[in-house]
C-alpha positions, -999 to 999 in steps of 0.1 A, spaced: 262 -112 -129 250 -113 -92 279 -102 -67 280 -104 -27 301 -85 -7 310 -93 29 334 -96 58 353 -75 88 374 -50 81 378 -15 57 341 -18 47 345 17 30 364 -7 6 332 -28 0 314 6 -4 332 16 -35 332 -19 -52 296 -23 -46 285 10 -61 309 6 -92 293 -31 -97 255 -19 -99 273 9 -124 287 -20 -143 253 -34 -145 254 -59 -123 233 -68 -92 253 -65 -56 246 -67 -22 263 -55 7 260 -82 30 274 -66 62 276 -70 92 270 -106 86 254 -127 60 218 -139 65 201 -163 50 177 -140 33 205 -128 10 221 -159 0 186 -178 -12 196 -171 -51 220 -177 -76 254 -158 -71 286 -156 -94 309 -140 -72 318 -132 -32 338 -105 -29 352 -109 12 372 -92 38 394 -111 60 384 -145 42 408 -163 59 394 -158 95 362 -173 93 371 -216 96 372 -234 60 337 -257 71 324 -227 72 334 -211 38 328 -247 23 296 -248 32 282 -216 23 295 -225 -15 274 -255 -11 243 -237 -3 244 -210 -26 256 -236 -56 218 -252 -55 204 -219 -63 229 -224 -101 262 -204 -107 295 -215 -120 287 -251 -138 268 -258 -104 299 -254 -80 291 -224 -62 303 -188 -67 340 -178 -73 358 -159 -45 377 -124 -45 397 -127 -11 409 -90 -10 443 -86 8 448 -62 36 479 -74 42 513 -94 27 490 -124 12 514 -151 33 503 -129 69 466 -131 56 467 -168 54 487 -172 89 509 -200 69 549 -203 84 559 -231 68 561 -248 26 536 -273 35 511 -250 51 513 -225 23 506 -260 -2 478 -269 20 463 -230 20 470 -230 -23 453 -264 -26 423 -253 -7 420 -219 -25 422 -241 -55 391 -268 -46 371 -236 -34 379 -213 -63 396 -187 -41 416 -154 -60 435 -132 -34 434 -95 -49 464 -85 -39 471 -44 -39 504 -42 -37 526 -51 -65 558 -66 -46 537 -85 -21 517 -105 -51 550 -109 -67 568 -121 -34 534 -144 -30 537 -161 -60 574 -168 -54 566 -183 -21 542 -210 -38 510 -191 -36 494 -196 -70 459 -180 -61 474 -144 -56 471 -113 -84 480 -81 -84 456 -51 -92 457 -16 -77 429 -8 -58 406 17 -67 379 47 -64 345 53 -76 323 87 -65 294 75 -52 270 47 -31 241 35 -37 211 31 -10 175 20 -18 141 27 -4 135 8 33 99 -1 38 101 20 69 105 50 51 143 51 61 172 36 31 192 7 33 227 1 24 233 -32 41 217 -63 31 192 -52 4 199 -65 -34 203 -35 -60 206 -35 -91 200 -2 -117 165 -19 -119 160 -16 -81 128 9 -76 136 42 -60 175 32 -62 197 66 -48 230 76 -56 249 94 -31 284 111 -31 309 89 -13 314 115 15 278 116 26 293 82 45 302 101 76 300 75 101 307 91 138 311 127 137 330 152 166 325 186 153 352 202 179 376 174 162 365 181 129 366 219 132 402 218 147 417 204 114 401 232 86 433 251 71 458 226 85 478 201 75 462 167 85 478 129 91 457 101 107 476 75 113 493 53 138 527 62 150 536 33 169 521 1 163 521 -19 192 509 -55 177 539 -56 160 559 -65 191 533 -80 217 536 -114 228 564 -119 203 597 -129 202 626 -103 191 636 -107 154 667 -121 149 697 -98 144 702 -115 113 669 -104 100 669 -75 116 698 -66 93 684 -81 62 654 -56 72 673 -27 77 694 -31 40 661 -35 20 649 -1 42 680 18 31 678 5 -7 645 16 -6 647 54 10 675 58 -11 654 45 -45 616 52 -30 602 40 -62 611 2 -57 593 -22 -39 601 -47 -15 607 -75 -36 627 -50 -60 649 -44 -30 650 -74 -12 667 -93 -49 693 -59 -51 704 -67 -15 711 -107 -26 679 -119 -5 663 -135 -32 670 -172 -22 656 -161 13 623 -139 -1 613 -175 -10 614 -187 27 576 -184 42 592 -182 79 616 -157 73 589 -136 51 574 -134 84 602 -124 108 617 -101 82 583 -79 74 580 -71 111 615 -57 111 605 -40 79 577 -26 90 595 -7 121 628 1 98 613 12 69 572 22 72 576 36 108 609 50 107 590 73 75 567 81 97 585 91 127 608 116 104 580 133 83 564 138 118 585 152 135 599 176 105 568 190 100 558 197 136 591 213 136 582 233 103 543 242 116 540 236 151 505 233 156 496 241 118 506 201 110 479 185 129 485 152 142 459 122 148 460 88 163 481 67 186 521 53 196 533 90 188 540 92 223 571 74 215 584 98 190 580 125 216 550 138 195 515 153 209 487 141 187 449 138 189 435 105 198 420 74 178 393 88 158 375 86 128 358 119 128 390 140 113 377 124 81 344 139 73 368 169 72 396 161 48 376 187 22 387 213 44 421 209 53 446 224 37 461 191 28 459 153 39 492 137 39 506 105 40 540 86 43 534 50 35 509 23 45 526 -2 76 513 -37 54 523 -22 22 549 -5 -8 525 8 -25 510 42 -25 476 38 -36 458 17 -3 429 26 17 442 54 34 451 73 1 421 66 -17 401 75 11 413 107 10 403 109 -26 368 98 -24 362 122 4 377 151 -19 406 158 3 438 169 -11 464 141 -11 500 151 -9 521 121 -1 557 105 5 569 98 -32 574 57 -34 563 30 -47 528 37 -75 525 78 -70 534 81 -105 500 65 -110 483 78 -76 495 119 -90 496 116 -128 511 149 -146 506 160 -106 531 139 -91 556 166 -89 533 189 -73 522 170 -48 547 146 -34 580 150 -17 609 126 -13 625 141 21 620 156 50 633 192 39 609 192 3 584 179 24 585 217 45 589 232 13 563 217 -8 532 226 17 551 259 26 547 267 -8 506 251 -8 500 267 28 496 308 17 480 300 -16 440 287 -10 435 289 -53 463 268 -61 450 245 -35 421 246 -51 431 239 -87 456 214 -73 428 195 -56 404 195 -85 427 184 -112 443 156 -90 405 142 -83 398 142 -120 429 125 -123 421 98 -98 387 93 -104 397 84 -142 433 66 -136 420 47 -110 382 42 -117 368 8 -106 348 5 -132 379 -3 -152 397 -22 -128 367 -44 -114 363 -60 -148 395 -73 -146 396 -86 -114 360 -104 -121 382 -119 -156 407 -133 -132 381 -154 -106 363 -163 -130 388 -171 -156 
């Protein structure tokens, strides 16, 4: 089959998928940062896309069109994998019943699948009147693929491969080291790393406050769900009696931006701020709105990534879109051979395997005493690291889940 990836966004997602396609033994392209016409003149089954639901519906409808002359799917044009970077009703901007009916129908007409990563979200999606959504956990694969340029450099972007392809190259996933600091890079070996956003500021511009209601409603799911980590939203939200209302698109929206401050921020702010209390400048601390907490931390930047090998540990409490445990962050960690140690919750029983107790913590105090225990002893580190990659790299492989995802468009 002949796959097309594209779209704005986590590209390092679109990376992974496209390397574990041409693995598969299918032909892929990478057709970033836009699509030209050069890559679209042939038959193609499927378009996996990015942020789908931001370029206008002519748009989308029209490039089916053109690429359903060139043969595919009974002569309608290729099936599309909209993958979800956030709650499925949020990616579609819908507030009301009849705009989610209107978004379904259209998914429907133009063979649209949302790959949804997060477990309670699909489920909550589906309940809302979404038809088109599915859950499967997102995944890893090792390497990337580049081919020969004809001027002498490699492409990644915008070149068909295919095992076939003539002087095709596989690379490890972490020679992807985009912009590099080495000051920034250096400062993180032997510590324990976070980059992540404190604050979020979107969450609260332009808008009105959430209703105290909601806010409520928000702040019951939160403590069902830090007293049981392991549930998800939708898990909680039916234990707290919100069922009826989990079905209502407008409050969906107003209730997961209390959420995300009571529940996803609040974890953030209190693993923070323990371990900066537990190891001062030995917990390094990247990106912005920590500020607010009261927390010095390095700015915006990408670079602390190329070094995630060499910290002691990578940690992380929770995505801000999602319940889940294994999202980009996470399993970008993984493919760049860091060691994850993580906020138990939602899918780390998966994420950790027979390492979960090892490598996760549940408060603030196990969290000090988990990496107090990793920080003195480099082997075990070492072994830890190792063993949990294996793990992933199997558990997790997209060469497993991919095939299911391509059953479910094109089903």
């Amino acid at each position: 089959m002949r796959f097309l990836l594209c779209g704005q966004g986590t590209s390092e997602i679109l990376w992974s998928i496209h390397a574990a396609l041409v693995d598969l033994g299918h032909e892929a392209v990478l057709a970033l940062p836009d699509i030209s016409q050069d890559v679209i003149d042939r038959r193609i089954d499927v378009l996996f896309v990015l942020n789908l639901f931001e370029i206008p519906r002519p748009t989308v409808e029209m490039l089916r069109a053109y690429i359903a002359q060139f043969g595919g799917q009974l002569g309608k044009g290729p099936a599309i994998v909209h993958i979800c970077l956030k709650h499925p009703l949020e990616e579609i901007g819908a507030g009301t019943a009849e705009q989610i009916h209107d978004a379904d129908r259209w998914m429907a007409d133009n063979d649209v699948s949302m790959w949804c990563m997060c477990q309670g979200s699909a489920e909550q999606a589906v309940r809302l009147g979404l038809s088109r959504v599915f859950h499967e956990p997102l995944g890893v694969h090792r390497s990337i693929y580049t081919a020969p340029a004809a001027d002498g450099t490699v492409d990644l972007y915008k070149r068909w491969m295919a095992q076939d392809t003539p002087g095709l190259r596989r690379h490890p996933y972490a020679a992807m080291k985009g912009h590099s600091d080495a000051g920034a890079e250096a400062s993180v070996s032997d510590r324990f790393l976070y980059l992540g956003q404190g604050w979020p500021e979107h969450l609260e511009s332009g808008r009105e406050p959430v209703s105290p209601a909601i806010q409520r409603d928000a702040e019951a799911v939160a403590t069902a769900m830090m007293e049981r980590p392991m549930l998800h939203r939708l898990q909680a939200m039916d234990g707290c009696g919100l069922t009826d209302r989990s079905a209502d698109p407008a409050w969906t929206l107003e209730f997961n931006r209390a959420f995300t401050i009571a529940f996803a921020v609040e974890n953030r702010r209190r693993f923070a701020n323990a371990l900066r209390r537990g190891f001062g400048e030995g917990f390094s601390l990247w990106g912005n709105g920590w500020e607010r907490f009261g927390l010095e931390a390095g700015p915006v930047s990408a670079a602390p990534r190329n070094a995630y090998p060499a910290a002691a540990a990578c940690l992380d409490f929770g995505s801000l879109a999602y319940d889940t445990a294994i999202f980009p962050r996470t399993l970008e960690i993984v493919k760049r051979n860091g060691l994850l140690v993580s906020w138990r919750h939602a899918d780390t029983a998966l994420l950790f395997g027979p390492y979960e107790d090892e490598l996760t913590f549940t408060g603030e105090d196990e969290a000090v005493r988990l990496l107090s225990a990793l920080a003195d002893d480099a082997d075990r580190r070492a072994r830890l690291r190792s063993a949990h990659l294996d793990h992933c790299f199997d558990a997790l492989a997209l060469t497993a889940i991919l095939p299911r995802v391509i059953r479910r468009a094109c089903g």
